[in-house]
PDB file of N, CA, C, O and CB in Angstrom:
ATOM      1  N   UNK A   1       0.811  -1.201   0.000  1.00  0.00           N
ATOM      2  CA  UNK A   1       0.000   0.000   0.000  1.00  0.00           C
ATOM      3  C   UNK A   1       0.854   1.264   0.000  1.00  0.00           C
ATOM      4  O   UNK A   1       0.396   2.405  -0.070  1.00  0.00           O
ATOM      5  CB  UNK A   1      -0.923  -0.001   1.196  1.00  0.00           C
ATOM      6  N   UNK A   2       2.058   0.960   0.081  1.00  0.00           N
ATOM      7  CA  UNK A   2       2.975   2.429   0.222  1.00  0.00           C
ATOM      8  C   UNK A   2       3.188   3.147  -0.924  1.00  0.00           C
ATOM      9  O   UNK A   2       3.241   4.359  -1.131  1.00  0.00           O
ATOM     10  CB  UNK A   2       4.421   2.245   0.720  1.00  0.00           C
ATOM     11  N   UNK A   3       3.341   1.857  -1.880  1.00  0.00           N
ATOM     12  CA  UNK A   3       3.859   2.188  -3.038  1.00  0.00           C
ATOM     13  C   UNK A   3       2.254   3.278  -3.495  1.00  0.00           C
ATOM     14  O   UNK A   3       2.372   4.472  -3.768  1.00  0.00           O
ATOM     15  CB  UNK A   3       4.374   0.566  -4.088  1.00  0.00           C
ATOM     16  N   UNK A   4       0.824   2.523  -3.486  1.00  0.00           N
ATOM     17  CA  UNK A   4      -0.043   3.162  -4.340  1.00  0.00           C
ATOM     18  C   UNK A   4      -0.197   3.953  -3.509  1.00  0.00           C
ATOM     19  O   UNK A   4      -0.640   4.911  -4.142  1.00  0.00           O
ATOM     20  CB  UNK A   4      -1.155   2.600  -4.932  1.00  0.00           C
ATOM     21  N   UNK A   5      -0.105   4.421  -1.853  1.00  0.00           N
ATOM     22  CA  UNK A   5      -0.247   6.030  -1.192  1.00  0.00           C
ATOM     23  C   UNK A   5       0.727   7.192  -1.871  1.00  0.00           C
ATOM     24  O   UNK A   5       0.377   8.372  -1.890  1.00  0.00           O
ATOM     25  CB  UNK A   5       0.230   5.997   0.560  1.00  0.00           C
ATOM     26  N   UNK A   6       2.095   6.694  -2.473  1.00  0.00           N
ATOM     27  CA  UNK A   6       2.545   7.740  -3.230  1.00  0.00           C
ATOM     28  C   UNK A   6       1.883   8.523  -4.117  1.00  0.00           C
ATOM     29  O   UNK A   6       2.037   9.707  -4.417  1.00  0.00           O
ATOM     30  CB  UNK A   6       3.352   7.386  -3.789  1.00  0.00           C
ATOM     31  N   UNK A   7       0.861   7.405  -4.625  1.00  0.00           N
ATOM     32  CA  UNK A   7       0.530   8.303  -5.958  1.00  0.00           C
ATOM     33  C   UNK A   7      -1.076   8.712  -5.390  1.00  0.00           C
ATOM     34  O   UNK A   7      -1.983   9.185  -6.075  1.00  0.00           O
ATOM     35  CB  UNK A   7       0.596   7.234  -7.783  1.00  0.00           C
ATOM     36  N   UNK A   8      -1.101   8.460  -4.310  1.00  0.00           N
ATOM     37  CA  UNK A   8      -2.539   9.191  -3.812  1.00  0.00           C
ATOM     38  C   UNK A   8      -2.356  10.808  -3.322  1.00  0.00           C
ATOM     39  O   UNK A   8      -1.351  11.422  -2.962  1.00  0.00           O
ATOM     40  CB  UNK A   8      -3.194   8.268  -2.361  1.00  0.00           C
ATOM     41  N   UNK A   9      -3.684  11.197  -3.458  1.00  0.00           N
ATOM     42  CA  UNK A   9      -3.536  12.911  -2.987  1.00  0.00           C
ATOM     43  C   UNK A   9      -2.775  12.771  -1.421  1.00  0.00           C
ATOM     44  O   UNK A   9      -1.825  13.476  -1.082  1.00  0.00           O
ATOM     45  CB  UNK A   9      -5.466  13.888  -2.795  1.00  0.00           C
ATOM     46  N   UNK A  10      -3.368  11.773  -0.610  1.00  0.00           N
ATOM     47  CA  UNK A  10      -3.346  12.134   0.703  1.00  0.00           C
ATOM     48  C   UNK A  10      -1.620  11.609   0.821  1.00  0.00           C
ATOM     49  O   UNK A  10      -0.829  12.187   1.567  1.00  0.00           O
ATOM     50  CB  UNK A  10      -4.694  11.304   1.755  1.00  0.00           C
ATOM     51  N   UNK A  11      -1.285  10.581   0.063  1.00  0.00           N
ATOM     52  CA  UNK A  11       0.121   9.618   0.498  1.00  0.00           C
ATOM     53  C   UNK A  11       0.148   9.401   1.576  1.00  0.00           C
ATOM     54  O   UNK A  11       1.294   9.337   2.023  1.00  0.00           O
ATOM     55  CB  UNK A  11       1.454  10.064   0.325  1.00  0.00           C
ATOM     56  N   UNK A  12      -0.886   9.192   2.500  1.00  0.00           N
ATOM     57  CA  UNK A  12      -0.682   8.262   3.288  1.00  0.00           C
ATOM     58  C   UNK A  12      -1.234   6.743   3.174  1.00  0.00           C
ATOM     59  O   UNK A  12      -2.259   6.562   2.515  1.00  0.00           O
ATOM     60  CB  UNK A  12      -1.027   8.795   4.277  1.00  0.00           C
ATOM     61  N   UNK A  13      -0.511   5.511   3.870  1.00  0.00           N
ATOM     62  CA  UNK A  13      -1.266   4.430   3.426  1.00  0.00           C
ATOM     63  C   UNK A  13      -2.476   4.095   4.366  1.00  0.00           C
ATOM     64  O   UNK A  13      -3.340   3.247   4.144  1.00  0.00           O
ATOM     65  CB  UNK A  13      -0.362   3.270   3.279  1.00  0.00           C
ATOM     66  N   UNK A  14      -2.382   4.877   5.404  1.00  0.00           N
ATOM     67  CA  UNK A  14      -4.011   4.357   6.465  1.00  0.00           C
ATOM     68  C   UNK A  14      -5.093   5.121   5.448  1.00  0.00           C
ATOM     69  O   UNK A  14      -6.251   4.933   5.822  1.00  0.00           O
ATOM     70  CB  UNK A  14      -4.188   5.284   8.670  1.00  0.00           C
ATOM     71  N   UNK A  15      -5.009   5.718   4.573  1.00  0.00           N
ATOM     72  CA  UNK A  15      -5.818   6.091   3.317  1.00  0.00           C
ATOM     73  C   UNK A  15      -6.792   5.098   2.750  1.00  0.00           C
ATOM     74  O   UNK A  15      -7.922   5.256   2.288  1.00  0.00           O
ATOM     75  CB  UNK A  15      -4.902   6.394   2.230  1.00  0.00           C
ATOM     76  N   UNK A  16      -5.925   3.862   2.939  1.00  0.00           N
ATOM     77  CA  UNK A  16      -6.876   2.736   2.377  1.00  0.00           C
ATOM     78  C   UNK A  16      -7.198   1.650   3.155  1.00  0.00           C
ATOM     79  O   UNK A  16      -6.607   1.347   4.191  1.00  0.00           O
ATOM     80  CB  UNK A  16      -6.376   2.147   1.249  1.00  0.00           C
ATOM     81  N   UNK A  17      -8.385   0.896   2.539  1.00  0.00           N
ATOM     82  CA  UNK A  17      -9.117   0.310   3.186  1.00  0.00           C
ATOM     83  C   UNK A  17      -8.745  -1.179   2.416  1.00  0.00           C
ATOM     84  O   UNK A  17      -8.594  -1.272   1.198  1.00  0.00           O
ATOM     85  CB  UNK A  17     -10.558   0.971   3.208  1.00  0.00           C
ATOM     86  N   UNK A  18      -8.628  -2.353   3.404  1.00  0.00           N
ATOM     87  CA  UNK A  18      -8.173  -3.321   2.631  1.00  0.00           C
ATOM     88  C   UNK A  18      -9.164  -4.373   2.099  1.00  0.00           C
ATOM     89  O   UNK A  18      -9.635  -4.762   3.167  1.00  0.00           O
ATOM     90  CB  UNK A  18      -7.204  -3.891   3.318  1.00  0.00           C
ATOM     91  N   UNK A  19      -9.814  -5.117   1.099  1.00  0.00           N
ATOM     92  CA  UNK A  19     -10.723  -5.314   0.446  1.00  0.00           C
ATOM     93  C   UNK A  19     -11.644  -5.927   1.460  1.00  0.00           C
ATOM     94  O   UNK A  19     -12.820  -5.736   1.151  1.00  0.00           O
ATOM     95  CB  UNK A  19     -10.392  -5.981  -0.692  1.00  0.00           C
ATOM     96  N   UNK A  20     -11.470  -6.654   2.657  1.00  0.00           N
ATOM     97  CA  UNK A  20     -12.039  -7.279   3.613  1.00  0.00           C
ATOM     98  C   UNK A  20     -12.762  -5.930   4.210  1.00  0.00           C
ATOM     99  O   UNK A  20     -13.829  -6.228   4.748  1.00  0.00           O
ATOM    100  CB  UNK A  20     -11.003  -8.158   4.542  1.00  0.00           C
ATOM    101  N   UNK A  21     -12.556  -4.952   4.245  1.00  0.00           N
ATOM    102  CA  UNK A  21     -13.439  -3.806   4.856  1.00  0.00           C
ATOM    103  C   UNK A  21     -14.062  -3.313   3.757  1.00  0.00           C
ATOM    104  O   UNK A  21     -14.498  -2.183   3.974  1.00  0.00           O
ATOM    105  CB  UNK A  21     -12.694  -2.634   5.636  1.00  0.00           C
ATOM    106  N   UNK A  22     -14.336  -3.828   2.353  1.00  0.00           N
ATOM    107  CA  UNK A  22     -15.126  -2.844   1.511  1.00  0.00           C
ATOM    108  C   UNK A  22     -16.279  -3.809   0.817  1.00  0.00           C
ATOM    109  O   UNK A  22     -16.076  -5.007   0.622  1.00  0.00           O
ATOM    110  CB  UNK A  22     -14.080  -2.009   0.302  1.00  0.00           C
ATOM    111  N   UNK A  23     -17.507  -3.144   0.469  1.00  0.00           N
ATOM    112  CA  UNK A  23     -18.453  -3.551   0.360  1.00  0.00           C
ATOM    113  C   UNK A  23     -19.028  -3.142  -0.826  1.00  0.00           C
ATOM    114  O   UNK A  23     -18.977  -1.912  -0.782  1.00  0.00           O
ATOM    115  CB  UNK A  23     -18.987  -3.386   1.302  1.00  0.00           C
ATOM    116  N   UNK A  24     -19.697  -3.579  -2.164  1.00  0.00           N
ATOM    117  CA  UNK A  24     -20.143  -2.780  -2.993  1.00  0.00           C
ATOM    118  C   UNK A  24     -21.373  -3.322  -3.385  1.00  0.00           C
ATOM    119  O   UNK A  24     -21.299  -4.526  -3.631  1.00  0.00           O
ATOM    120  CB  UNK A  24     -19.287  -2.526  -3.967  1.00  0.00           C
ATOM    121  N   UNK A  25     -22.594  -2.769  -3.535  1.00  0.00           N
ATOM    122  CA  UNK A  25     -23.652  -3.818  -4.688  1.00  0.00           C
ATOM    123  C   UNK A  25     -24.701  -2.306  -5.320  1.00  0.00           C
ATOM    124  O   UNK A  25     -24.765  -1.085  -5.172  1.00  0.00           O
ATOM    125  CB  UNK A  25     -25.087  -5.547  -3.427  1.00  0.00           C
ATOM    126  N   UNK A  26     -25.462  -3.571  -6.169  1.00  0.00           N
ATOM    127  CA  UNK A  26     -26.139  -2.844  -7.168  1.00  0.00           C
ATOM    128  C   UNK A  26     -27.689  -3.029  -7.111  1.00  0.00           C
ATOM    129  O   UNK A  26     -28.097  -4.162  -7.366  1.00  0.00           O
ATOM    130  CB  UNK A  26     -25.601  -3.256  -8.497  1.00  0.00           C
ATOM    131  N   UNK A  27     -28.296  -2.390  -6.911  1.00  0.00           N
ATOM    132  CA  UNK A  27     -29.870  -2.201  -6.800  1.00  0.00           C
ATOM    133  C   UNK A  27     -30.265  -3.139  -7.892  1.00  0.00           C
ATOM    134  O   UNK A  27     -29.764  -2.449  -8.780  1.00  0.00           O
ATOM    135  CB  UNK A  27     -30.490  -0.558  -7.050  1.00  0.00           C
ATOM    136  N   UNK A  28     -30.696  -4.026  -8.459  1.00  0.00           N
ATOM    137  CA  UNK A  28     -31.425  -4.196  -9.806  1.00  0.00           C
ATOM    138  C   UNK A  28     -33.019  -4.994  -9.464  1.00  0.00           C
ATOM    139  O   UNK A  28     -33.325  -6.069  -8.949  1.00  0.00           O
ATOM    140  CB  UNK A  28     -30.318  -5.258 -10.938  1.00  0.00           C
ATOM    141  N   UNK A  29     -33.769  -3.891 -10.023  1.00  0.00           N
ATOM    142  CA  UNK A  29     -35.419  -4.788 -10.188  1.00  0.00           C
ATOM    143  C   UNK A  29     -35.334  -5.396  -8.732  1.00  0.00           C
ATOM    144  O   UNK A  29     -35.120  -6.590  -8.520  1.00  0.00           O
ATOM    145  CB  UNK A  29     -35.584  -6.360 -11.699  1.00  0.00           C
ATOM    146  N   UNK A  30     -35.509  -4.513  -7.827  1.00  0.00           N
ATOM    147  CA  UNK A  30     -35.895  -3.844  -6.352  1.00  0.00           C
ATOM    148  C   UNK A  30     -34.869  -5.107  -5.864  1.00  0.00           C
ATOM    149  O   UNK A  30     -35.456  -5.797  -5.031  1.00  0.00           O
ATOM    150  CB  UNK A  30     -37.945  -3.775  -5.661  1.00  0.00           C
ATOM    151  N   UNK A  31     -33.623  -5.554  -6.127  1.00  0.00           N
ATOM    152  CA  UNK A  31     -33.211  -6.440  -5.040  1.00  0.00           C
ATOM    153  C   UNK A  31     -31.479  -6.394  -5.481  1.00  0.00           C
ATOM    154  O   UNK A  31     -30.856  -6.441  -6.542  1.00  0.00           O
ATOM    155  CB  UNK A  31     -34.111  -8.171  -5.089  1.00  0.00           C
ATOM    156  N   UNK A  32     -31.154  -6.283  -4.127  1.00  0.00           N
ATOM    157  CA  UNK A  32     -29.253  -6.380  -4.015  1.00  0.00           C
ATOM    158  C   UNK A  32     -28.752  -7.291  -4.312  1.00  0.00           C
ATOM    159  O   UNK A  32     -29.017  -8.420  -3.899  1.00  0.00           O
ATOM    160  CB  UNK A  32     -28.521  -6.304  -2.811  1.00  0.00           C
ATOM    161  N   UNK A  33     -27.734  -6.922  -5.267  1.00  0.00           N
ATOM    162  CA  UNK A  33     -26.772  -7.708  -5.986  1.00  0.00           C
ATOM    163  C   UNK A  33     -24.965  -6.973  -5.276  1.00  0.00           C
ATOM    164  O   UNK A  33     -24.531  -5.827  -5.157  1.00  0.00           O
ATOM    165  CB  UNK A  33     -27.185  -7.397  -8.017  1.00  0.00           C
ATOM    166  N   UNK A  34     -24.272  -8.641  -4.900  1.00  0.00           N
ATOM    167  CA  UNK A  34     -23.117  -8.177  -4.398  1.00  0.00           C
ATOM    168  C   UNK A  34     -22.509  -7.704  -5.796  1.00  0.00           C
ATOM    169  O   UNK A  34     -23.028  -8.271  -6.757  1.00  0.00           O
ATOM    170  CB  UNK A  34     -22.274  -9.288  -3.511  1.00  0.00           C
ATOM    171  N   UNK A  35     -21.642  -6.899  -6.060  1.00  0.00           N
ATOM    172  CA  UNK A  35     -20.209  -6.710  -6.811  1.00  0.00           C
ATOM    173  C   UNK A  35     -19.102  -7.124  -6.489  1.00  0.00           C
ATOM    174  O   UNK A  35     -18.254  -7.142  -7.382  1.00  0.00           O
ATOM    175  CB  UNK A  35     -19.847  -5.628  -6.944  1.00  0.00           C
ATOM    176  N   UNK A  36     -18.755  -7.550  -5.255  1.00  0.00           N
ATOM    177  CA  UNK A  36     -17.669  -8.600  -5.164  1.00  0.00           C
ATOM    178  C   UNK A  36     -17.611  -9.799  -5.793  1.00  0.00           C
ATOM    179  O   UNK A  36     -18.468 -10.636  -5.510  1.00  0.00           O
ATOM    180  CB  UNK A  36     -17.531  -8.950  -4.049  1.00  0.00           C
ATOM    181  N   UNK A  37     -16.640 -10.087  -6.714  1.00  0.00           N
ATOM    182  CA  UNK A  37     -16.029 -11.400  -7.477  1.00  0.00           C
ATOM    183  C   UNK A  37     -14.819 -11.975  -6.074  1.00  0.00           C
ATOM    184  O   UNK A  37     -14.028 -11.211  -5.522  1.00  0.00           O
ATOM    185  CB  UNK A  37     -15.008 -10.797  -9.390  1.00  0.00           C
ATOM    186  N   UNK A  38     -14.963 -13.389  -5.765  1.00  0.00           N
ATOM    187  CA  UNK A  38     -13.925 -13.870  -5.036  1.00  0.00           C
ATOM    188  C   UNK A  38     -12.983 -13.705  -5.570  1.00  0.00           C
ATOM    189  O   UNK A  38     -12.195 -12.890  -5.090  1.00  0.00           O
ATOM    190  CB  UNK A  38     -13.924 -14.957  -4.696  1.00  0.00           C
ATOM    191  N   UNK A  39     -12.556 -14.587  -7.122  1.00  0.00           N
ATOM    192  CA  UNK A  39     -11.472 -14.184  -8.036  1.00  0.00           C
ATOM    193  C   UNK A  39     -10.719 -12.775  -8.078  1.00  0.00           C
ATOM    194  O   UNK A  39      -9.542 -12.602  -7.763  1.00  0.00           O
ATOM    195  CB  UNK A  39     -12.004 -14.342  -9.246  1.00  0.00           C
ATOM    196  N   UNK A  40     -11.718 -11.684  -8.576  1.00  0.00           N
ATOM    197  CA  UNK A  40     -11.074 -10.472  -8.912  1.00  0.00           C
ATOM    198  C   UNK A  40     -11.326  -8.691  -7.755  1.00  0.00           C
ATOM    199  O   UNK A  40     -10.876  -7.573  -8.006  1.00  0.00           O
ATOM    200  CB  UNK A  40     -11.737 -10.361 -10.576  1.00  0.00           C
ATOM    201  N   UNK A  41     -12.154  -9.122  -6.608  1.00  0.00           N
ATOM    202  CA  UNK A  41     -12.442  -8.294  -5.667  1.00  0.00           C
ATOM    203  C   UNK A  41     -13.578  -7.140  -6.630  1.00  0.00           C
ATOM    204  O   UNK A  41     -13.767  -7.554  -7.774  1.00  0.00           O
ATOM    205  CB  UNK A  41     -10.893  -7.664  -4.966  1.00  0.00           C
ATOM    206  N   UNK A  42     -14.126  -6.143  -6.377  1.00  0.00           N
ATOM    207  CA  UNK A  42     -15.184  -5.728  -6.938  1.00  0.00           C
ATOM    208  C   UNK A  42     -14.784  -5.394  -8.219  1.00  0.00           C
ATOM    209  O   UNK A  42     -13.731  -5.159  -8.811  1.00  0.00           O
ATOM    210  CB  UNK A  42     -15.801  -4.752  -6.261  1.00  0.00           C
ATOM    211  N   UNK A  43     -16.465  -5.472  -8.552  1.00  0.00           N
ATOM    212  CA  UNK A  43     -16.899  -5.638 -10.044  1.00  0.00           C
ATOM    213  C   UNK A  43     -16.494  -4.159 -10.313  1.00  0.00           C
ATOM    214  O   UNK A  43     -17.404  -3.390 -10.006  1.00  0.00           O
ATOM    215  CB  UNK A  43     -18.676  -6.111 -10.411  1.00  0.00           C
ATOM    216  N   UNK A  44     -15.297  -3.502 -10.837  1.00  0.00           N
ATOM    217  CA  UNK A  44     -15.633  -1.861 -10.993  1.00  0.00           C
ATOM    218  C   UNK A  44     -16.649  -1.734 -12.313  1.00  0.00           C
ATOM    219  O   UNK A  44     -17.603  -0.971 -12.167  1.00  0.00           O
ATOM    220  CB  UNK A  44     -14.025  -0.832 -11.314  1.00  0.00           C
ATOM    221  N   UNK A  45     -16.527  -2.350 -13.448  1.00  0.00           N
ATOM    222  CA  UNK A  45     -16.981  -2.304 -14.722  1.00  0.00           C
ATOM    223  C   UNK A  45     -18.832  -1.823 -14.054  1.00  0.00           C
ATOM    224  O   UNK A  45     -19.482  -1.039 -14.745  1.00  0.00           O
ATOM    225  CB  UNK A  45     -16.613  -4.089 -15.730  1.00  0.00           C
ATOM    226  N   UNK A  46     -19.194  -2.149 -13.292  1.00  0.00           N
ATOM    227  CA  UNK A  46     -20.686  -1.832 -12.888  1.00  0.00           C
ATOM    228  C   UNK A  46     -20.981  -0.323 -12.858  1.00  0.00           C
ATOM    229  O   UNK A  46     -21.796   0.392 -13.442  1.00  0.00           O
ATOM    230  CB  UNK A  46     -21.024  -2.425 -11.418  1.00  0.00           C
ATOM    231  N   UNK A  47     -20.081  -0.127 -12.020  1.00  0.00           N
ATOM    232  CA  UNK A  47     -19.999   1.343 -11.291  1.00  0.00           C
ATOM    233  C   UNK A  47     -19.653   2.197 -12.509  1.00  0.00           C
ATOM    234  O   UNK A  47     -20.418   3.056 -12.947  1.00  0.00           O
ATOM    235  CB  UNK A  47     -18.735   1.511  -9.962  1.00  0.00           C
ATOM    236  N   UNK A  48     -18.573   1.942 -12.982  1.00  0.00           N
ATOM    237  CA  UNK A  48     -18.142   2.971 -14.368  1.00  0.00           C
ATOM    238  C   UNK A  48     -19.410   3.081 -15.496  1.00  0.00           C
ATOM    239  O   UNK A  48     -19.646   3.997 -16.283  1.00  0.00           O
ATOM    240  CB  UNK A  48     -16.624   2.188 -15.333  1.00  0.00           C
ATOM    241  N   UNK A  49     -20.001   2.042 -15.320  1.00  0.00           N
ATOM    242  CA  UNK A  49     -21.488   2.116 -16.100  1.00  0.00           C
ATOM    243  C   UNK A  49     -22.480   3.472 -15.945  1.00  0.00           C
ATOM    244  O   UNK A  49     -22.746   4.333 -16.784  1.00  0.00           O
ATOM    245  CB  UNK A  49     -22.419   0.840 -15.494  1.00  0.00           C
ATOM    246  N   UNK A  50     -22.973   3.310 -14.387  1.00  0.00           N
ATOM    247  CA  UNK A  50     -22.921   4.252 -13.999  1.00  0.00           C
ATOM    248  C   UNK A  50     -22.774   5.645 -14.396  1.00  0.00           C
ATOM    249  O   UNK A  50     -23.523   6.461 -14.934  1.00  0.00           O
ATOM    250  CB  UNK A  50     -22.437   3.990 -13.525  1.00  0.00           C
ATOM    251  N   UNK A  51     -21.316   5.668 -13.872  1.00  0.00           N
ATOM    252  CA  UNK A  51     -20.803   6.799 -13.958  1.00  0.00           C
ATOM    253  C   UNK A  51     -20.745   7.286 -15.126  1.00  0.00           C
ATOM    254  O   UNK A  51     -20.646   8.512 -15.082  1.00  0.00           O
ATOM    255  CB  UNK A  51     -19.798   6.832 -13.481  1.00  0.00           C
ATOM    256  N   UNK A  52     -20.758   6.963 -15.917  1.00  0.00           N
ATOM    257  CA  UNK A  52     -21.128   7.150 -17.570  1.00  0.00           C
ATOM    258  C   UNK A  52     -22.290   7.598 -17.850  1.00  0.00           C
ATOM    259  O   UNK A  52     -22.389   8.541 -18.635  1.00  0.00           O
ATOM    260  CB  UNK A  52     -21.110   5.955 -18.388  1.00  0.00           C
ATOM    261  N   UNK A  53     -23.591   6.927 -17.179  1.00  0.00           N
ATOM    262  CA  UNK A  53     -24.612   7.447 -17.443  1.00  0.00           C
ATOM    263  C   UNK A  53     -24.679   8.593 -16.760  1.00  0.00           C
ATOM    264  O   UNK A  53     -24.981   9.392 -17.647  1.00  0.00           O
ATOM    265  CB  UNK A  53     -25.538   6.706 -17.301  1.00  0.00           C
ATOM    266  N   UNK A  54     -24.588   9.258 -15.664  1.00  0.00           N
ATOM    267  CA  UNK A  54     -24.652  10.264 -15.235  1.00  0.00           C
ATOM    268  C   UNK A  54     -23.832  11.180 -15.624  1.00  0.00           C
ATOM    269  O   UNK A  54     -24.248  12.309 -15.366  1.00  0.00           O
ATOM    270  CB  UNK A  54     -24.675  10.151 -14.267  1.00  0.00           C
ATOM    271  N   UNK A  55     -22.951  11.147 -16.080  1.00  0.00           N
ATOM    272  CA  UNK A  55     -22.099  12.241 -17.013  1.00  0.00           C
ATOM    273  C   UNK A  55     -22.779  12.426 -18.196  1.00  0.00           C
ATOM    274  O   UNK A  55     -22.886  13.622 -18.465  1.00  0.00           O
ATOM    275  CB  UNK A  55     -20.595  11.805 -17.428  1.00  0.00           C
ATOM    276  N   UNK A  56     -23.540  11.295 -19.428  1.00  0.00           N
ATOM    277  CA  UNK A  56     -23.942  11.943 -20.085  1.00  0.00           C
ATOM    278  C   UNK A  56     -24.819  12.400 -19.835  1.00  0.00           C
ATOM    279  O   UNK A  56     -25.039  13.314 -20.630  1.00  0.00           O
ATOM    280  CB  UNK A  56     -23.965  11.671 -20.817  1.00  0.00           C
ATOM    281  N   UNK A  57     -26.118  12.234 -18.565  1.00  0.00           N
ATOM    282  CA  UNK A  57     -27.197  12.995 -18.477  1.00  0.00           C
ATOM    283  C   UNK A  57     -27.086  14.454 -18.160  1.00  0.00           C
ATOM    284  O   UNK A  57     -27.906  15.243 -18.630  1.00  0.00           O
ATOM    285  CB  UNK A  57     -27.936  12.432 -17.630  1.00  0.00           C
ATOM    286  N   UNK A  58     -25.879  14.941 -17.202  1.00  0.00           N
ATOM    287  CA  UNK A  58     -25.294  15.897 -16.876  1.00  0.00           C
ATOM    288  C   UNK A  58     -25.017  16.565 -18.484  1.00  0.00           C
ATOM    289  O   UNK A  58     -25.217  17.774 -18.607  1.00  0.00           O
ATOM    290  CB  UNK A  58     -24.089  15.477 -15.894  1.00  0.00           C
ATOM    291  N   UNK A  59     -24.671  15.965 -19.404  1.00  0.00           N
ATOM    292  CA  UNK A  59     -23.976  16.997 -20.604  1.00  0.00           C
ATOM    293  C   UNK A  59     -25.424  17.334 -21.633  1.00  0.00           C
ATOM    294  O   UNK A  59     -25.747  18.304 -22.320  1.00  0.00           O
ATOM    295  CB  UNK A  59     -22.414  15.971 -21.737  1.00  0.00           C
ATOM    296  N   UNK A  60     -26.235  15.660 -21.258  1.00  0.00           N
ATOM    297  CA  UNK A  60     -27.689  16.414 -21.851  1.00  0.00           C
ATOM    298  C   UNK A  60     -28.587  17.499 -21.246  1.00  0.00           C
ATOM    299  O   UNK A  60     -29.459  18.049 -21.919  1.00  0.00           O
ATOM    300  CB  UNK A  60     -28.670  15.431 -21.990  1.00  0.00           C
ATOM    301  N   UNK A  61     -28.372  17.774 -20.053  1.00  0.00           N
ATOM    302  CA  UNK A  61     -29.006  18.870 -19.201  1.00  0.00           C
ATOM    303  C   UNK A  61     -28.545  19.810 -19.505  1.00  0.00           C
ATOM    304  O   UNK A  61     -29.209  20.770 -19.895  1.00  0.00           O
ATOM    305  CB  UNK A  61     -28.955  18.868 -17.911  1.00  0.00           C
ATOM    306  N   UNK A  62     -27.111  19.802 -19.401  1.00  0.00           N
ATOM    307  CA  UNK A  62     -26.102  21.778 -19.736  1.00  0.00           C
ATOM    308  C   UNK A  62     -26.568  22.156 -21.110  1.00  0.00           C
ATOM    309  O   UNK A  62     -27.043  23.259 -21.383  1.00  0.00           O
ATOM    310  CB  UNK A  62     -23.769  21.797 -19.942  1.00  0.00           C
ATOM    311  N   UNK A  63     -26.369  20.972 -22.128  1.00  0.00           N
ATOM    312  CA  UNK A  63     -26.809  21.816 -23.978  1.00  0.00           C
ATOM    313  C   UNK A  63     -28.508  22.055 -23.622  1.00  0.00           C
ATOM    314  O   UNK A  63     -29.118  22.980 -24.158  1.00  0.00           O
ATOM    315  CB  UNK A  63     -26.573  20.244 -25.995  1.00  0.00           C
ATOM    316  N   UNK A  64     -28.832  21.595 -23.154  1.00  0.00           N
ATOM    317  CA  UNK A  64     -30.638  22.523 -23.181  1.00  0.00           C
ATOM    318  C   UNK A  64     -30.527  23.279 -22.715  1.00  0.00           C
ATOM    319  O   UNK A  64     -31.076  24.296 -23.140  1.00  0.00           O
ATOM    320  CB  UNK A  64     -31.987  22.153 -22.591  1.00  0.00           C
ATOM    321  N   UNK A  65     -29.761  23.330 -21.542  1.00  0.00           N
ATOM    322  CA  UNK A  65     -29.780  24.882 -20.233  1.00  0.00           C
ATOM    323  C   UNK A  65     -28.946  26.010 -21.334  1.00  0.00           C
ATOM    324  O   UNK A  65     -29.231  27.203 -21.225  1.00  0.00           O
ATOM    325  CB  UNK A  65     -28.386  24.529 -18.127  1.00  0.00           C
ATOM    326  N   UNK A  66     -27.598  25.440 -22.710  1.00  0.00           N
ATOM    327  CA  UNK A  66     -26.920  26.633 -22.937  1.00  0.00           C
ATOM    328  C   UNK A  66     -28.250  26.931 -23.977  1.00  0.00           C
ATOM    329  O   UNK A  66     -28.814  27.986 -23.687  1.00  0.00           O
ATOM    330  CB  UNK A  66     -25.131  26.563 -23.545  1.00  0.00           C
ATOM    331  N   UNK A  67     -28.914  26.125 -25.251  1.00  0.00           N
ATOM    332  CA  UNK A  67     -29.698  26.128 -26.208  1.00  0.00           C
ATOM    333  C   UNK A  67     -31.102  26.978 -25.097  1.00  0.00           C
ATOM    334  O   UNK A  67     -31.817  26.115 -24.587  1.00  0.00           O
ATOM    335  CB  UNK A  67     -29.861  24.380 -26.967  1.00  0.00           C
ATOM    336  N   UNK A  68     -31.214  27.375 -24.994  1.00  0.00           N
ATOM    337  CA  UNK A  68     -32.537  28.115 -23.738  1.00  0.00           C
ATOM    338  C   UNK A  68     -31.523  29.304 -23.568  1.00  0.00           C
ATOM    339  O   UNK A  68     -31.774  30.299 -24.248  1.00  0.00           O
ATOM    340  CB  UNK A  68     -33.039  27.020 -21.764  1.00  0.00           C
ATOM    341  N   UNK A  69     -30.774  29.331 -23.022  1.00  0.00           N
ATOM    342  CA  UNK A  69     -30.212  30.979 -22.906  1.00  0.00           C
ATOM    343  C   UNK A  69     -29.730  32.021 -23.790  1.00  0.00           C
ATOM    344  O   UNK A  69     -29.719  33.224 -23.526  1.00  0.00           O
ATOM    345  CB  UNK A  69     -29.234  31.029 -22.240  1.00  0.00           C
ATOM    346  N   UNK A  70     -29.171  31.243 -25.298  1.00  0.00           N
ATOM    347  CA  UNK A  70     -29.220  31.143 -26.623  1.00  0.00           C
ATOM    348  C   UNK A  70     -30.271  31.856 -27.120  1.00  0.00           C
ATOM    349  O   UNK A  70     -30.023  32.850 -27.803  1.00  0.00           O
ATOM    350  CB  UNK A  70     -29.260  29.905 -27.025  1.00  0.00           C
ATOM    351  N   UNK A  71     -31.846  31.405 -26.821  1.00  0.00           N
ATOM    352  CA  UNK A  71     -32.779  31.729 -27.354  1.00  0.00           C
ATOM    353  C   UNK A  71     -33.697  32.509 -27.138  1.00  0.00           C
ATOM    354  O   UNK A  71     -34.591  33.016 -27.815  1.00  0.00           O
ATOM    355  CB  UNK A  71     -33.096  31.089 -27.524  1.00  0.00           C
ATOM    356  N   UNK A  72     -33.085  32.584 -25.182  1.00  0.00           N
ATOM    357  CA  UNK A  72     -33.779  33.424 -24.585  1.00  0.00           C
ATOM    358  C   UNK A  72     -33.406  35.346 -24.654  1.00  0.00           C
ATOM    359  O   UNK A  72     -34.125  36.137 -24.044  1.00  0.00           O
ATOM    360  CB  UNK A  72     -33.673  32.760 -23.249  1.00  0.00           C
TER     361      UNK A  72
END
């Protein structure tokens, strides 16, 4: 962990949490789904899904908000 606290903002290593303390899941069709894989520790590919969608909804909200001030 020393090595990846270097390249963290904080660089310290009590920064992180070791996979036995972290927890992740996903809402789907009203019921929890873990994201932990035993093999590979969490699913990130879920989350970046996500996060994708909310960035583009965020960039579809700003072009109506600039297209409206544009016109207004």
């Amino acid at each position: 962990m020393k090595d990846q606290a270097a390249s963290s903002y904080l660089k310290d290593p009590r920064a992180f949490l070791s996979m036995d303390q972290v927890s992740a899941y996903e809402m789907k069709r009203n019921k929890l789904r873990p994201l932990k894989d035993e093999d590979y520790g969490i699913r990130w590919d879920t989350l970046s899904d996500v996060s994708s969608d909310i960035q583009q909804k965020y960039f579809e909200i700003h072009e109506k908000e600039e297209t409206i001030h544009e016109e207004g």
